[in-house]
C-alpha positions in Angstrom: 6.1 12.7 14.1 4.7 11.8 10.4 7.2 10.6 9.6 7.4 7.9 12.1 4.0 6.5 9.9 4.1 2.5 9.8 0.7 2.1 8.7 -1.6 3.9 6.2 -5.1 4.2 5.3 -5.8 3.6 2.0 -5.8 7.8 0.9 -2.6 7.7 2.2 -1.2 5.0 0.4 -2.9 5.9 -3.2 -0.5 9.8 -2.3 2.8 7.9 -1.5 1.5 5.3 -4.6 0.6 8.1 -6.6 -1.9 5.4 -7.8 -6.1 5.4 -8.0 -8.4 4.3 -5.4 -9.8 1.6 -7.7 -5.9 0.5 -8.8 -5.1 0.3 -4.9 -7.8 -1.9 -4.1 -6.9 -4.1 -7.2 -3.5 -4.8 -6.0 -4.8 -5.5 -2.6 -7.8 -8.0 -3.8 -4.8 -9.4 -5.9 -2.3 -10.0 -2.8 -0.2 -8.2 -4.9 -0.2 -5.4 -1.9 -0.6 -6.2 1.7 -2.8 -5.1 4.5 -4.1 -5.6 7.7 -7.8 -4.5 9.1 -8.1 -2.9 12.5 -11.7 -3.0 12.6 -13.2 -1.5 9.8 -10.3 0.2 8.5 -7.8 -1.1 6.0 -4.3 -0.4 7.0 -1.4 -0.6 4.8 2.0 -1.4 6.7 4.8 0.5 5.1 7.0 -2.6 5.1 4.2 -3.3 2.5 4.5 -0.4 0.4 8.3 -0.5 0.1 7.8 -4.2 -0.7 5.8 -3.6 -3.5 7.6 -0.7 -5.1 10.0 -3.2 -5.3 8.3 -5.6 -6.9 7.2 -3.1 -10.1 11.4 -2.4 -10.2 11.6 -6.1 -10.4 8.8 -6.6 -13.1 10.2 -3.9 -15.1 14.1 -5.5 -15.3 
C-alpha cells in the first residue's frame, strides 16, 4: 500500500527530493513546487514532484 502514496508531507517529500527542509520550502514559497493544505498540513501531490524533477532535467539541458 505505500506505494499507492499521491500526496506527501513535507518529510516525505525532502526523502524522495533528497533535498533540505529549508530548500523544500523555498521551492514551494517560489511556486516552483506545488502543494495543497488539508488543514494545517502541507501536502505535496506526487503529480507535483514528478513535475518538478522534470523541470531541474529541463533547466539542466
Amino acid at each position: 500500500m505505500a506505494d499507492d502514496v499521491q500526496l506527501y508531507r513535507v518529510p516525505d517529500a525532502m526523502l524522495k527530493l533528497r533535498m533540505s527542509r529549508s530548500v523544500i520550502y523555498e521551492q514551494l514559497r517560489s511556486g516552483r513546487l506545488r502543494s495543497v493544505k488539508q488543514g494545517r498540513c502541507r501536502l505535496i501531490p506526487e503529480s507535483a514532484l514528478r513535475e518538478y524533477i522534470a523541470l531541474l532535467q529541463q533547466e539542466a539541458s
